[in-house]
C-alpha positions in Angstrom: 19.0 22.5 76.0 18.4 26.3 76.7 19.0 29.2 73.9 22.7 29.8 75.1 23.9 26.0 74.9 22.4 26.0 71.1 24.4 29.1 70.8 27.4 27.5 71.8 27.0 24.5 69.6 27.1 27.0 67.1 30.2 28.5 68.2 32.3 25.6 69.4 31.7 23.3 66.2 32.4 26.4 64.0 35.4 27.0 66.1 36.7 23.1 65.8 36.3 22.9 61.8 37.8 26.4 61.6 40.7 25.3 63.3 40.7 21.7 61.3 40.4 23.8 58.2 43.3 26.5 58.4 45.7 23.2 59.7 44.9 21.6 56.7 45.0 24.7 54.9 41.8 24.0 53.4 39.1 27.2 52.8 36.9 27.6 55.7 33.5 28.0 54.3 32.4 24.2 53.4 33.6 23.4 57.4 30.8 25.9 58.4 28.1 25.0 56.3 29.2 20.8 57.2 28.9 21.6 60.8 25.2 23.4 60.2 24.7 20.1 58.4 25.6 17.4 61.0 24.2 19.5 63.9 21.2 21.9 63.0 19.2 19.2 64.2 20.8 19.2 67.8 19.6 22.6 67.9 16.4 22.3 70.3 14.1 25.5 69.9 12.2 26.9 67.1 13.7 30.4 69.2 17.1 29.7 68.8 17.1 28.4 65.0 14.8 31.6 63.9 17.6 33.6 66.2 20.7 31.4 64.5 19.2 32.0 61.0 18.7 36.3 61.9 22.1 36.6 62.9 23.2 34.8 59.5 21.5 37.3 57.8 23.3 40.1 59.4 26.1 38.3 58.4 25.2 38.7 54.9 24.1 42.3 55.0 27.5 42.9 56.6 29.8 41.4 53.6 27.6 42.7 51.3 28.3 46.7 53.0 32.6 45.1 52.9 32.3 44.5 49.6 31.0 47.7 48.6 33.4 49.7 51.1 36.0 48.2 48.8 34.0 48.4 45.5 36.1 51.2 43.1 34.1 52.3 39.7 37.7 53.3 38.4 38.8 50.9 35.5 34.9 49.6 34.6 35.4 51.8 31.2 38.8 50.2 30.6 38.4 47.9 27.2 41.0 45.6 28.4 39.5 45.2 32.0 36.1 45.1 30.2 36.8 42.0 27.8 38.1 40.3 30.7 35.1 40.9 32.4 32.5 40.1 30.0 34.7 37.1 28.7 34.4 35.4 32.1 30.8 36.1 32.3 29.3 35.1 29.2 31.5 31.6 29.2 30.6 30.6 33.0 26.9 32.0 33.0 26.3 29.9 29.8 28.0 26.6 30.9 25.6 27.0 34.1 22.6 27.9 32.6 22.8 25.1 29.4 23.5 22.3 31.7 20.4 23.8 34.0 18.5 23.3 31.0 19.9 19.9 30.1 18.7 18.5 33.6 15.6 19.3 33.1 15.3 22.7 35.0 13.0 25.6 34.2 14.0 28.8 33.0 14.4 30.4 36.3 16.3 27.9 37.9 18.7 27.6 34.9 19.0 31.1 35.8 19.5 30.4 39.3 22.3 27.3 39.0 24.3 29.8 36.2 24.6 32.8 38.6 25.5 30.8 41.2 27.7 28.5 39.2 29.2 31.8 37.8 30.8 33.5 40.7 33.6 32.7 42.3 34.5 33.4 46.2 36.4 36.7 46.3 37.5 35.7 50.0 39.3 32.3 48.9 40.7 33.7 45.5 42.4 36.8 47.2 43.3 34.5 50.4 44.8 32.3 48.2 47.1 34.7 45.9 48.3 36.4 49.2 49.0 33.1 51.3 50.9 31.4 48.3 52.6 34.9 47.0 51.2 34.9 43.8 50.5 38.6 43.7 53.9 39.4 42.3 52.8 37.8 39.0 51.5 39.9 35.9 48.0 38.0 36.1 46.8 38.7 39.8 46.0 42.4 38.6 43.8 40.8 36.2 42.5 37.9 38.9 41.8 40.8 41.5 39.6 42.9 38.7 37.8 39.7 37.5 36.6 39.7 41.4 35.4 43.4 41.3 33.7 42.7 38.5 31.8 39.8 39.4 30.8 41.9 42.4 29.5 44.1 40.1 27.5 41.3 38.1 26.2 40.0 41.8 24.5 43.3 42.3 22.9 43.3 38.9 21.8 39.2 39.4 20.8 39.5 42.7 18.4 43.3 41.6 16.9 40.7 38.8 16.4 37.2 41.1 14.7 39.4 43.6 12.5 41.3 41.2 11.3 37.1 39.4 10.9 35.8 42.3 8.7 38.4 44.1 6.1 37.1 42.2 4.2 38.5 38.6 6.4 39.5 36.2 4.8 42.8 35.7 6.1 44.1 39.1 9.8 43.5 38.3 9.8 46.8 36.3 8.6 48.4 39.2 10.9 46.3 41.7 13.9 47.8 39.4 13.0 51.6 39.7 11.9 51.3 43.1 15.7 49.7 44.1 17.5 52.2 42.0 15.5 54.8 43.1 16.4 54.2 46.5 20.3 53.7 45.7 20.0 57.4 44.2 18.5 58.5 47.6 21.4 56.9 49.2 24.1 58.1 47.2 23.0 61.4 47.6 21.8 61.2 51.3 25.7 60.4 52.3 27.6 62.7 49.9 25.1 65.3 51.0 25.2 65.1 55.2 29.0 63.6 54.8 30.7 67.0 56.3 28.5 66.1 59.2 28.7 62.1 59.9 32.8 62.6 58.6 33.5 64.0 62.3 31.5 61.4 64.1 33.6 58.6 62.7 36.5 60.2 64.3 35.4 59.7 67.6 37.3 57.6 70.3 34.0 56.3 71.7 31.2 53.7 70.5 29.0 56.3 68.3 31.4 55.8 64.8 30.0 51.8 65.2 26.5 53.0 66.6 26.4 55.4 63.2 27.4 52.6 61.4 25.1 50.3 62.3 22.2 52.5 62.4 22.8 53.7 58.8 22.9 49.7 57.9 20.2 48.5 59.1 18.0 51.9 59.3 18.6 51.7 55.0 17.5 47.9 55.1 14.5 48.5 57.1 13.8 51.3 54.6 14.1 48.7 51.8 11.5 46.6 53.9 8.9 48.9 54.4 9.3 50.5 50.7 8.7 47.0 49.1 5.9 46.4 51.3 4.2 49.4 50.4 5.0 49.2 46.6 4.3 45.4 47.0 7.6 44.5 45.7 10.9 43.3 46.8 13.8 45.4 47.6 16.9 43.5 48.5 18.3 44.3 52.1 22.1 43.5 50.6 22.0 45.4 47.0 21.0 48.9 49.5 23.9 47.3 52.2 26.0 47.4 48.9 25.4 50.6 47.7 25.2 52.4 51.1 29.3 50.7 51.4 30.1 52.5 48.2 28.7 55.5 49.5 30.5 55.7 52.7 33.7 54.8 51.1 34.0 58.1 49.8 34.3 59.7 53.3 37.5 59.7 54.3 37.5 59.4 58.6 35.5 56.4 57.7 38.2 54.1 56.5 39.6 53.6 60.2 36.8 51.8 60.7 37.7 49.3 58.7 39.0 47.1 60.6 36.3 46.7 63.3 33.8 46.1 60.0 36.2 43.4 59.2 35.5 41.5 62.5 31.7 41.8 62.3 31.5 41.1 59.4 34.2 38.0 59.8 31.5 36.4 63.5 28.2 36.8 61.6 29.1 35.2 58.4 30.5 32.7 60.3 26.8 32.1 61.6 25.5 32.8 58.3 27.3 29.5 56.5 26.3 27.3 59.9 22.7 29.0 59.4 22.8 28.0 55.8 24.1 24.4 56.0 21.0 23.9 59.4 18.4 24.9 56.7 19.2 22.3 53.9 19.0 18.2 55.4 19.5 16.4 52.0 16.5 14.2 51.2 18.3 12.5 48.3 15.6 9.6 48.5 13.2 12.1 46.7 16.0 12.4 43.9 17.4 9.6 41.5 21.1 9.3 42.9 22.6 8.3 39.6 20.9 11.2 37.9 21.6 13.6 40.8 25.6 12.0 41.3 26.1 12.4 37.4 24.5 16.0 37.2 26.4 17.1 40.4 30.2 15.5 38.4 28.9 17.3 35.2 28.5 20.5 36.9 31.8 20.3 38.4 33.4 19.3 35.8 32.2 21.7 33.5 32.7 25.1 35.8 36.2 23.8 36.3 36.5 23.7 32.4 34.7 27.0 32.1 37.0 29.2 34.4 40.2 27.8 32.4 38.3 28.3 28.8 37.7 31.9 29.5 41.0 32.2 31.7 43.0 31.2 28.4 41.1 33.2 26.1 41.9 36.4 28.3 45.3 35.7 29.4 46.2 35.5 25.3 44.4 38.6 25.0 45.6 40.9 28.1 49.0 38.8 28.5 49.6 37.0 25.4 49.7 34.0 26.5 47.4 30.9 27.3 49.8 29.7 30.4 49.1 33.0 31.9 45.7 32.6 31.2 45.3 29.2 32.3 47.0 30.1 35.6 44.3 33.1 35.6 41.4 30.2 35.4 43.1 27.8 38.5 43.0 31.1 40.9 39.3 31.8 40.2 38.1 28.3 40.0 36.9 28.5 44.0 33.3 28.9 44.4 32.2 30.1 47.9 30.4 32.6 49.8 28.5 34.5 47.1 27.0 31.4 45.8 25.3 30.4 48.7 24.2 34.2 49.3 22.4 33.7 46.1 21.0 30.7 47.2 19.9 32.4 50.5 18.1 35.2 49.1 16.0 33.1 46.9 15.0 31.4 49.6 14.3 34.0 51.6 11.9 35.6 49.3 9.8 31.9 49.3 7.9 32.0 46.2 8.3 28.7 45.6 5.9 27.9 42.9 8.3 29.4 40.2 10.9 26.2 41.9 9.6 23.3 40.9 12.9 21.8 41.3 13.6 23.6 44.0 15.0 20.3 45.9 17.3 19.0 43.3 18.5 23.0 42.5 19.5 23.2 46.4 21.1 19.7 46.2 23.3 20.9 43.9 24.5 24.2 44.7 25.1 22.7 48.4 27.1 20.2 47.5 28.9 21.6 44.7 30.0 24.7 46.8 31.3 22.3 49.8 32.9 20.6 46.9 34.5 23.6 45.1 35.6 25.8 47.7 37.9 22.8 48.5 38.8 21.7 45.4 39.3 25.0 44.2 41.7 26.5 47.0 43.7 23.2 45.2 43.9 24.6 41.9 44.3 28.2 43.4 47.4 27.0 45.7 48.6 25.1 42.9 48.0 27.0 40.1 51.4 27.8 38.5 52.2 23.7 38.2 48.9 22.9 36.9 49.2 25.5 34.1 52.2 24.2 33.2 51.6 20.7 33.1 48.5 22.0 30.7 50.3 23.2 28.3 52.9 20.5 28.3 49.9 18.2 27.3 48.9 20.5 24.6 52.4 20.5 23.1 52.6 16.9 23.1 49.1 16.6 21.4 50.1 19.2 19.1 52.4 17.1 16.8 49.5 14.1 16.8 46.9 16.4 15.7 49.0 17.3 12.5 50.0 14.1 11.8 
């Protein structure tokens, strides 16, 4: 097969499982990554899966630069917004990085397994409360701020998984300045030229996605060349973040928007098919009882996780634990930002700090396939759920006093 028929397998399985996925109203991510699965190995040129895996990796760069185009500081100061945040964090970090530990991983893949354990998908959490009209209920404020501030979290984890895994530790001091250094230069680079891009993103013609593009990837390539000169590593999607933010500020930018939106929608498309063609499970290398009962306890516990620290926050922002439980169903999905975690270790290759690195991807493969779909369950269905919950507790209640 030629380059554009291993493009097409690409597009037409995507385009199948899509379609399977929204009929059975099922989250579309684990249908991408399961096709790149069952048929990266159809793909018949070295060309064509370096091409595949480039164009996932726009994909990235692109819902990194969304995210940040819809990033707002306002509310990080707020204690109650605050609590929530730091609440969710510290009790879903931990329960990733203790069991990492328990299995027998080192400290930088504990590390690895708890951010990615940690973060739930923005994409099937908001999907969720707008397709099953949740967002008339006092909690979604609260779901939709626990989202921005894991974003924020994901910039910070990726800054410090990029700056480990570069190599010696005494570079990631240098790694850290260098990358805020350069999200200064940005932030003031846009603010101070924005009278003169603002008019060109009112234009009719192609230059407003020409600019854009060109400040993307011109600011990643930047990020390239400055870590190869420092000898560091500068992520390509914390400056695609940042330079988002940036650009959110100017106004004519914002009708835009929506032709970000559909980039950004195609690439990462290719990104999760990208991702699932890299990883062919070699479970023979792994103990399956070992790996099955590491794989349940990670579910199990993550689930347990997002309703522990949803009930402790919905008792302190809402007074009450129903609330709160419903708050830990909605953000139980994992998705698209694990895997990008996942990606950009990889990418970075130094592989000697991974001596697990085989079980670690086992994992976070299969539990994200196996979250983002039972999670857009407890999402759609959240309201029952945290009812029956606390119908359980009432009944257990009496025993325990007894």
């Amino acid at each position: 097969m030629n380059f554009l028929a291993d493009l097409a397998i690409v597009m037409v399985s995507c385009l199948a499982l899509g379609l399977a996925s929204k009929y059975l109203k099922q989250a579309s991510i684990p249908a991408y990554i399961i096709a790149g699965l069952l048929l990266g190995k159809i793909i018949s040129s070295e060309a064509s899966y370096d091409f595949i895996s480039w164009l996932g990796k726009i994909g990235v760069i692109l819902l990194m630069f969304y995210i940040g185009l819809e990033f707002n500081y306002k509310g990080i100061k707020e204690p109650r917004r605050l609590f929530a945040g730091c609440t969710d964090f510290v009790v879903n970090f931990s329960v990733g990085f203790l069991l990492g530990h328990v299995i027998g991983l080192n400290l930088v893949e504990a590390f690895i397994l708890a951010s990615a354990v940690y973060i739930s998908s923005s994409a099937i959490v908001i999907s969720s409360l707008i397709e099953n009209k949740r967002l008339i209920y006092p909690e979604a404020e609260t779901v939709v701020w626990l989202m921005v501030f894991e974003d924020i979290i994901l910039a910070i984890l990726l800054v410090l998984l990029t700056s480990i895994m570069a190599g010696s530790f005494a570079m990631i001091p240098v790694s850290l300045v260098a990358t805020l250094l350069l999200i200064v230069f940005i932030l003031a680079f846009i603010r101070r030229l924005s009278n003169f891009i603002a008019p060109l993103f009112e234009r009719d013609d192609e230059i407003p996605v020409l600019l854009t593009f060109a400040l993307i990837f011109g600011f990643s390539a930047l990020a390239y060349i400055l870590g190869i000169l420092l000898q560091c590593h500068i992520s390509e999607v914390i400056v695609a973040f940042f330079l988002g933010s940036a650009l959110s500020e100017v106004k004519s930018f914002r009708k835009l928007f929506g032709t970000i939106i559909s980039f950004k929608n195609l690439f990462l498309t290719i990104f999760f098919f990208s991702f699932g063609m890299m990883f062919q499970f070699q479970f023979a290398a792994l103990n399956a009882a070992d790996f099955v009962f590491a794989l349940l306890a990670l579910i199990f516990l993550s689930i347990l996780g997002k309703f522990v620290s949803g009930a402790i926050i919905g008792k302190r922002l809402h007074g009450s634990f129903e609330t709160g439980l419903r708050v830990g169903a909605y953000t139980t999905p994992r998705g698209e930002f694990s895997v990008v975690l996942i990606m950009v270790v990889m990418e970075i290759g130094v592989l000697e700090l991974l001596p697990s690195i085989e079980l670690l991807l086992a994992l976070v493969v299969t539990y994200v396939i196996i979250l983002s779909i039972v999670g857009s369950f407890f999402a759609k269905h959240g309201n029952r759920i945290s009812k029956r919950m606390i119908m359980g507790f009432t009944k257990l209640m009496p025993r325990a006093h007894r």
